[in-house]
C-alpha positions in Angstrom: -186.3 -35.8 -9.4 -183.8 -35.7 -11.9 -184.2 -36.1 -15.7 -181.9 -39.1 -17.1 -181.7 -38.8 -21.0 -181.2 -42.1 -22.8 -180.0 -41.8 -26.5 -181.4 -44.0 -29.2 -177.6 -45.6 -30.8 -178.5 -45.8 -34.2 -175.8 -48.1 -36.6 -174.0 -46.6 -39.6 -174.0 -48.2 -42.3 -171.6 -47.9 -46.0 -173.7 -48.9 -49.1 -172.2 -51.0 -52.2 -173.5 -51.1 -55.2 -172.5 -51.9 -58.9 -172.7 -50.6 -62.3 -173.1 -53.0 -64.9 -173.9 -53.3 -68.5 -177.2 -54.2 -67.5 -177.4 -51.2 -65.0 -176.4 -48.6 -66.0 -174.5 -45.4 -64.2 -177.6 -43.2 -63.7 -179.2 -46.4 -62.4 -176.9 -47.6 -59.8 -177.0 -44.2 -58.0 -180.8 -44.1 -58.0 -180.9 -48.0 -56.6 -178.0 -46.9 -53.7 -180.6 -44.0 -53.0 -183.5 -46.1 -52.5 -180.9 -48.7 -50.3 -180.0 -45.4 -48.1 -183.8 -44.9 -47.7 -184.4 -48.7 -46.5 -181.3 -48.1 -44.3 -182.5 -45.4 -42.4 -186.3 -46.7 -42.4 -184.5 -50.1 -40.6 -183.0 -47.1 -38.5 -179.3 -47.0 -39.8 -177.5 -43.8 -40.7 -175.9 -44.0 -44.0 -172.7 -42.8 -43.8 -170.7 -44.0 -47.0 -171.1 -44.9 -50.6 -168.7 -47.6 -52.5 -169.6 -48.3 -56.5 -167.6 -50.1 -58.8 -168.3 -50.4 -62.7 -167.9 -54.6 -63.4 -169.2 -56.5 -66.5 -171.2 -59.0 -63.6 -170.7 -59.3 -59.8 -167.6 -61.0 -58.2 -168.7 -64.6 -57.5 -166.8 -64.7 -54.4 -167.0 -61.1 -52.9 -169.6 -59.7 -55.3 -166.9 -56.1 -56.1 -163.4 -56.3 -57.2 -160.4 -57.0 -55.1 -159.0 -53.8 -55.5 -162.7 -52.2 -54.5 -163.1 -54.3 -51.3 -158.9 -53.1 -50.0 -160.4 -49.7 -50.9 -163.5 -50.3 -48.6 -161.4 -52.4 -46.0 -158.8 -48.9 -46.0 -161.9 -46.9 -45.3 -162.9 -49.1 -42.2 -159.0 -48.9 -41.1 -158.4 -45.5 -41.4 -162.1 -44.3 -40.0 -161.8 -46.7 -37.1 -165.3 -47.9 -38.4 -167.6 -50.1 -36.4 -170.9 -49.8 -38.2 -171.9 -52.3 -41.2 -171.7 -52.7 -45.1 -174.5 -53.1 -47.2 -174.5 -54.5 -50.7 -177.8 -53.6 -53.2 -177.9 -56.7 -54.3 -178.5 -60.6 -53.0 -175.0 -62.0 -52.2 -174.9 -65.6 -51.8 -173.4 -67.8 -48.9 -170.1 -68.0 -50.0 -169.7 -64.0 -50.9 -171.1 -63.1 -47.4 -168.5 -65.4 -45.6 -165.3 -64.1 -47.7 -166.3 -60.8 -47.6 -167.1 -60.8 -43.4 -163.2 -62.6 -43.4 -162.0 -60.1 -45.4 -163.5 -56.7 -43.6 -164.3 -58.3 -40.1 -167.7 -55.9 -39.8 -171.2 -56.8 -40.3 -172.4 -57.4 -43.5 -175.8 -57.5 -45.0 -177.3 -57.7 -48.5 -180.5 -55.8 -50.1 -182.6 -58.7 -49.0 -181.2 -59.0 -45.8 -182.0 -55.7 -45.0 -185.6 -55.6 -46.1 -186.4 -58.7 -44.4 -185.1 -56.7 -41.1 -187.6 -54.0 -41.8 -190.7 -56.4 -42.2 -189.6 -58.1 -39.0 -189.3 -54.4 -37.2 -192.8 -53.6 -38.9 -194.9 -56.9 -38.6 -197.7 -55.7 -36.0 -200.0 -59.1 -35.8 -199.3 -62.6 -35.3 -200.2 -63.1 -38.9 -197.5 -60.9 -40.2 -194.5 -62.3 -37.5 -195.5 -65.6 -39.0 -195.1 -64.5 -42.5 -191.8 -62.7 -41.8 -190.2 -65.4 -39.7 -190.9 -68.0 -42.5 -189.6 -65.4 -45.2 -186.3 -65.0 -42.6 -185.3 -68.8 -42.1 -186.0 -69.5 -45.6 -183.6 -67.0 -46.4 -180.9 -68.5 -43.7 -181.2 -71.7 -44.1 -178.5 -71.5 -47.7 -176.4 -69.3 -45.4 -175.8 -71.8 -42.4 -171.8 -72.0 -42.9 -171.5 -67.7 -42.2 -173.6 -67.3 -39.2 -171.9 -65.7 -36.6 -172.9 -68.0 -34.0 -175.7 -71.1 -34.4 -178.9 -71.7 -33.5 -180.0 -72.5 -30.0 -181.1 -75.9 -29.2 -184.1 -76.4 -29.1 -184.4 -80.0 -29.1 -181.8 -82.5 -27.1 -181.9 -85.8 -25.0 -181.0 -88.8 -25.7 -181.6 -90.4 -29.5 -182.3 -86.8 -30.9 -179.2 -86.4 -32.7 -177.5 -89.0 -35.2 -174.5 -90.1 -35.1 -171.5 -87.7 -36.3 -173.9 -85.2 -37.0 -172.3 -81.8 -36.9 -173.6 -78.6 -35.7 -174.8 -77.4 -39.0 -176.5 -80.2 -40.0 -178.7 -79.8 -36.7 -179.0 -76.3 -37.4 -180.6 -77.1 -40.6 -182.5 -79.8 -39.2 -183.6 -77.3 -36.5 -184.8 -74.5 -39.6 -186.5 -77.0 -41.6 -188.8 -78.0 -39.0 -189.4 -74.5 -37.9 -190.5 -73.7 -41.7 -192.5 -76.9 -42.0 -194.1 -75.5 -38.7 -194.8 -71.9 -39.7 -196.1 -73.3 -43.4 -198.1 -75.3 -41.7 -200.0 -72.6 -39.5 -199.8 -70.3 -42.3 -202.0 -72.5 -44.1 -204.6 -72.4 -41.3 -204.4 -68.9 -41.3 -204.6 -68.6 -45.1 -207.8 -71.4 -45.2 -209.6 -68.4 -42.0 -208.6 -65.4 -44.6 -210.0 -67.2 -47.4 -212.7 -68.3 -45.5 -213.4 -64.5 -44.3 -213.3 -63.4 -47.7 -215.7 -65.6 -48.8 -217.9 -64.8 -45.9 -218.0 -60.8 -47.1 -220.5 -62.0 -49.5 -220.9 -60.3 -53.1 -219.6 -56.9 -52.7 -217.5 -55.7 -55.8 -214.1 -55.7 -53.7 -210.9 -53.5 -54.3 -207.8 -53.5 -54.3 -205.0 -50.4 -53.6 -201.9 -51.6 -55.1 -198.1 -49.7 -56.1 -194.5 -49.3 -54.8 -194.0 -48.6 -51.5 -194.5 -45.2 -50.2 -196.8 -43.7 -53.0 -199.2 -42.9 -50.1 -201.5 -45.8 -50.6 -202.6 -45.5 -46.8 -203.2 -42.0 -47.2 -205.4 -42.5 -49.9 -206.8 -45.7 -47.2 -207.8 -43.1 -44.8 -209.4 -40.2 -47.7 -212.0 -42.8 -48.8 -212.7 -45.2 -46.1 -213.0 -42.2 -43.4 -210.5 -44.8 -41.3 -207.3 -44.6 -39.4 -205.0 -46.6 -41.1 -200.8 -46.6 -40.4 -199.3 -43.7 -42.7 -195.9 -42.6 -42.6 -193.3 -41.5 -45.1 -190.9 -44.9 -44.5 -191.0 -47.7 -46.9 -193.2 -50.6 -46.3 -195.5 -48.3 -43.3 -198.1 -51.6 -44.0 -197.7 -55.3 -43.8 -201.1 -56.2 -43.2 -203.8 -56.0 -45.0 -206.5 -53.8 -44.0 -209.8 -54.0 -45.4 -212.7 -51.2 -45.1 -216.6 -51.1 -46.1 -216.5 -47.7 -48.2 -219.8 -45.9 -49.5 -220.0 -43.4 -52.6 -223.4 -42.1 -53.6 -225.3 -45.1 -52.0 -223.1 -47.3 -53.7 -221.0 -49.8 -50.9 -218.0 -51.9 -52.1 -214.6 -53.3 -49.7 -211.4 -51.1 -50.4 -208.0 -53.3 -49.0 -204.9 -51.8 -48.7 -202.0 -53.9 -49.3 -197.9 -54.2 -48.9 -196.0 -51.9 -51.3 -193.8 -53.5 -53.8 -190.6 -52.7 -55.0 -187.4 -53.1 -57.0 -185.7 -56.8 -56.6 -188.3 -57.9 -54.0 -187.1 -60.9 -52.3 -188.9 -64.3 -53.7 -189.1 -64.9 -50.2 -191.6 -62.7 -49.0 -193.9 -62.8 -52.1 -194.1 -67.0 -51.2 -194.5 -65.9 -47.2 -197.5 -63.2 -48.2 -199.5 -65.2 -50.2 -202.6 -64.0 -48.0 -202.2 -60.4 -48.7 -201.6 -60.9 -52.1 -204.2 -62.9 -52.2 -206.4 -59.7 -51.7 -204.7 -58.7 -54.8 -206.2 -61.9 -56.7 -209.3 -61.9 -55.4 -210.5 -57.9 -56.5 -212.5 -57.4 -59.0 -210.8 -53.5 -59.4 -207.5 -52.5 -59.0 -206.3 -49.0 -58.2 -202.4 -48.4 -59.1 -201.0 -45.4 -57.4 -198.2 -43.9 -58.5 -196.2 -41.4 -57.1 -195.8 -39.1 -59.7 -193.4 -36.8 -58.0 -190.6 -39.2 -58.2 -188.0 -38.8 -60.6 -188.6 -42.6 -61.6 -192.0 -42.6 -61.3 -192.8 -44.5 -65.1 -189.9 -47.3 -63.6 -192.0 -47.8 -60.0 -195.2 -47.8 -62.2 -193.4 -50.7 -64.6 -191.8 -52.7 -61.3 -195.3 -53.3 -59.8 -196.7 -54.3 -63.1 -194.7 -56.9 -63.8 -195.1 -58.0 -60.4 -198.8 -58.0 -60.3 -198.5 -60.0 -64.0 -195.9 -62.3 -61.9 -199.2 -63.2 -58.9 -202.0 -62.3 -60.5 -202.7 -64.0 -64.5 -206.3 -63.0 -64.9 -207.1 -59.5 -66.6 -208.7 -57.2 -64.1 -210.2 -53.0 -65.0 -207.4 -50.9 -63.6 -207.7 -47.3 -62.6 -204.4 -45.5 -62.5 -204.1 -42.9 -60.2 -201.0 -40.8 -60.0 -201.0 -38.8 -56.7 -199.1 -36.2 -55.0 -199.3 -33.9 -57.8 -198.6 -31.4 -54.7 -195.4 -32.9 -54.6 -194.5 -32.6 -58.4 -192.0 -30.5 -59.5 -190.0 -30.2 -63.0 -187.3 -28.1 -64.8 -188.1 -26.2 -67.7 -185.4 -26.6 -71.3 -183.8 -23.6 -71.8 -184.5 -22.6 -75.9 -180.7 -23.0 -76.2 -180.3 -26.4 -75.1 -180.1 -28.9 -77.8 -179.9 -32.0 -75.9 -183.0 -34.0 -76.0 -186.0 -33.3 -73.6 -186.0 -35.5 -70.5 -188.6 -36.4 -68.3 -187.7 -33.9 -65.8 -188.2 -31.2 -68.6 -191.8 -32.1 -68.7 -194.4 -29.9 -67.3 -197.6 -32.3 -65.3 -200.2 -30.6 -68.1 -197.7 -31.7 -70.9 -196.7 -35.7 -69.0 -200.7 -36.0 -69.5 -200.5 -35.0 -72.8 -198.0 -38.3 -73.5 -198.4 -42.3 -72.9 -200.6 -41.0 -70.1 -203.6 -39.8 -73.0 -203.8 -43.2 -74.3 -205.5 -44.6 -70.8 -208.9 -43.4 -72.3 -210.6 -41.8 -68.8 -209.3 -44.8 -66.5 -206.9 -42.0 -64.5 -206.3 -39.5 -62.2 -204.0 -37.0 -60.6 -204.6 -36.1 -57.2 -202.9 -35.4 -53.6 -203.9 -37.5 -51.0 -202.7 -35.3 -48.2 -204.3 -32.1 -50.0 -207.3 -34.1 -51.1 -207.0 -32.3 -54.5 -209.2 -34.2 -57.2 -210.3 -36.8 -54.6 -214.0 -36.0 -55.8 -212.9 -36.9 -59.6 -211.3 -40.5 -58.3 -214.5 -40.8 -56.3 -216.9 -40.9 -59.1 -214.2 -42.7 -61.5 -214.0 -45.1 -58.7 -217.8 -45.1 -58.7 -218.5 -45.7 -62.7 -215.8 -48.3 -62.3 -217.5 -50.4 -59.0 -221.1 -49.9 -60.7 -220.4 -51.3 -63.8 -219.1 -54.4 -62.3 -221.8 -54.3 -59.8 -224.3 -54.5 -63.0 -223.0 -57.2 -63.7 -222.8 -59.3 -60.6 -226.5 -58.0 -59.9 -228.7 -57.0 -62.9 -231.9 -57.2 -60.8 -230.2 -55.1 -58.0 -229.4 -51.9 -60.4 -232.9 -51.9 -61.7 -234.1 -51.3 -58.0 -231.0 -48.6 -57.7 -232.0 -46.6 -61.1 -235.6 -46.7 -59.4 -234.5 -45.1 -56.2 -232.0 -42.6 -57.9 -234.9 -41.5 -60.0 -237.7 -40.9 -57.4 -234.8 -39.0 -55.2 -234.6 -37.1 -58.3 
C-alpha cells in the first residue's frame, strides 16, 4: 500500500506596525513580536517586518504613502501571495484603500485574534461567544468584504424596495447578533444558575496574560487534565475544579488569558467567563516572570480586571516559571543605568515585589518548584475567608485539627 504524504500549506504573513510618540521604538518591536507569536499560533509563518515612525496612524491607510509603495515593492518584487497584518485596529475605510492599493489579504491585530478564538472555541458555548464577537466586528466593515453574505432569507416581501446588497447584509448580521445575544443570555442565566447551585464554597479565580502557564498551574493543584500548550489563548472556556488542601475544599476556575489591546468585542461576547472572574472571592495573578516585559503583562491584566471587576478582592501574586528566568549581569564598567534585565530573581524580590507583604510567590509550574509554599499561601488565604463565611464551621475544624493532633 503506498504512503501518500499530504503537507499542511501554512500562509505567510508580513507584519506592520508603528512607532509613535505614544509607543515608543523599543515598544513597537516588542508588540510586532507578540503579533508574530499570534500569527503562527493562528498557523501563519511570519515572513516580513514593515515599521514606520508617525506622529498618529494614517486615517486612510493607517502607514505613510511612501511606507505602503515600499511594502507594495516588496509584494512585486517577491511575487508574494501571503497576507499583511497591521498591530493595530484599522477601520473600514483603511482596510478597503489598503486591499486596493496592495491587492493581498489584509488583516488587523483584532482580526487576527478573533481568528484564533474561532480556531480554538471547543464547546457550543464558546462558538457562540466567538461568532457574536466576529459579526460584531464585521458588521462596520460591510463596504470591504471580499464577497457578501449568503442569503439566508428570500421570497417574496422579504426585501424592501431598492434595498441594496449591503443593506441586506447588514440586515442579515443584525439579526444573527440579536439571535446569538439572545441564546447567550440563556446560556449566561444556566452559568449563573450553576454557580449559584455550587453552594458556599470560597471560589477562585486563576487570572493573567495569556500563556503565563495558568493551565499548568490548573492541572498542579486540581490533580486534572486541563488543555496546556505554549500558544496564546490554549483556553477559552472556563474550567472549574473541586481542589482539597489539608482538609480544606474550595473551587479553582481557570479562565481566558488577557492581553495587550484586547478587542472590546470579545470582553462584551465573554461576559460568562469573566463572570467567574467577578464572582471569586480570591484571585490568583500569574505572571510569567521570565518575560522581558513581565511588570507591563502584570499592569495590562490589572487594568483590565479594574475595567470588569469594581469590587476589591485579596489577591495572591504568583510569578511562575522562575525555571525559565534568566538575566544579564552590569559589567563594573558600565555606567548606564541598571535595567530590568540586569536584575538578578533574589535582587527583583528585593524591589516593588517586597512591598506585597507575604501575598506572593515564585514558583515553576512545570518543575513544581515552591508549589508546596503557594499551597499553604493559597490555604491561609481560602481559610480566612472561609472564617468568615462560616464562623461555626471553623470551630468544628480547629476541633478536628486538634484531636488529629
Amino acid at each position: 500500500m503506498t504512503n501518500i504524504k499530504t503537507e499542511i500549506y501554512q500562509e505567510s504573513a508580513i507584519l506592520v506596525g508603528l512607532i509613535t510618540p505614544q509607543q515608543k521604538e523599543d515598544k513597537a518591536i516588542e508588540y510586532l513580536d507578540e503579533l508574530a507569536f499570534l500569527a503562527e499560533t493562528a498557523g501563519a509563518i511570519p515572513v516580513k517586518r514593515f515599521m514606520q515612525r508617525l506622529d498618529y496612524p494614517n486615517s486612510r491607510t493607517f502607514v505613510g504613502q511612501g511606507k505602503l509603495n515600499e511594502i507594495k515593492s516588496y509584494i512585486i518584487d517577491n511575487e508574494y501571495e501571503g497576507m499583511i497584518i497591521f498591530d493595530d485596529e484599522l477601520s473600514a475605510l483603511q482596510l478597503r484603500n489598503i486591499e486596493n492599493e496592495l491587492k493581498i489579504k489584509v488583516l488587523d491585530r483584532t482580526n487576527l485574534i478573533l481568528d484564533i478564538f474561532a480556531n480554538r472555541a471547543q464547546t457550543a458555548y464558546a462558538k457562540t461567544q466567538v461568532a457574536l464577537a466576529q459579526y460584531q466586528y464585521m458588521l462596520p466593515r460591510l463596504t470591504r468584504l471580499w464577497t457578501h453574505l449568503e442569503r439566508q432569507r428570500g421570497g417574496i416581501g422579504m426585501r424592501g424596495p431598492g434595498e441594496t446588497q449591503i443593506e441586506t447584509d447588514r440586515r442579515i448580521i443584525l439579526d444573527r447578533i440579536s439571535k446569538l445575544k439572545t441564546n447567550l443570555a440563556q446560556i449566561d442565566q444556566q452559568q449563573s444558575t450553576q454557580r449559584r447551585n455550587r453552594g458556599k464554597m470560597v471560589r477562585v479565580a486563576l487570572v493573567g496574560y495569556t500563556n503565563v502557564g495558568k493551565s499548568t498551574l490548573m492541572n498542579v493543584l486540581s490533580k486534572a487534565d486541563v488543555f496546556a500548550e505554549n500558544k496564546l489563548f490554549a483556553t477559552l472556556d472556563t474550567t472549574v475544579r473541586k481542589v482539597i488542601i489539608d482538609n480544606l475544599p474550595f473551587l479553582l476556575s481557570d479562565t481566558v488569558g488577557f492581553i495587550r489591546k484586547l478587542p472590546h468585542h470579545l470582553i462584551e461576547s465573554f461576559k460568562s467567563t469573566l463572570d467567574e472572574v467577578r464572582e471569586a472571592d480570591l484571585l490568583v495573578h500569574i505572571v510569567d516572570i521570565s518575560h522581558p516585559n513581565f511588570e507591563e503583562q502584570y499592569q495590562v491584566v490589572n487594568k483590565t480586571l479594574q475595567e470588569i471587576n469594581k469590587a476589591e478582592k485579596p489577591v495572591i501574586l504568583v510569578f511562575n516559571k522562575i525555571d525559565a528566568f534568566s538575566y544579564t549581569p552590569k559589567d563594573e564598567d558600565d555606567l548606564l543605568p541598571v535595567q530590568r534585565e540586569n536584575y538578578s530573581l533574589e535582587e527583583l524580590k528585593k524591589t516593588w515585589m517586597a512591598n506585597l507583604q507575604g501575598d506572593c510567590v515564585f514558583i515553576s509550574a512545570r518543575n513544581k518548584d515552591n508549589i508546596n509554599e503557594l499551597k499553604a499561601l493559597l490555604y491561609k488565604k481560602v481559610k480566612e475567608i472561609h472564617i468568615t463565611r462560616f464562623p461555626y464551621n471553623d470551630f468544628l475544624f480547629q476541633n478536628y485539627t486538634d484531636e488529629m493532633l
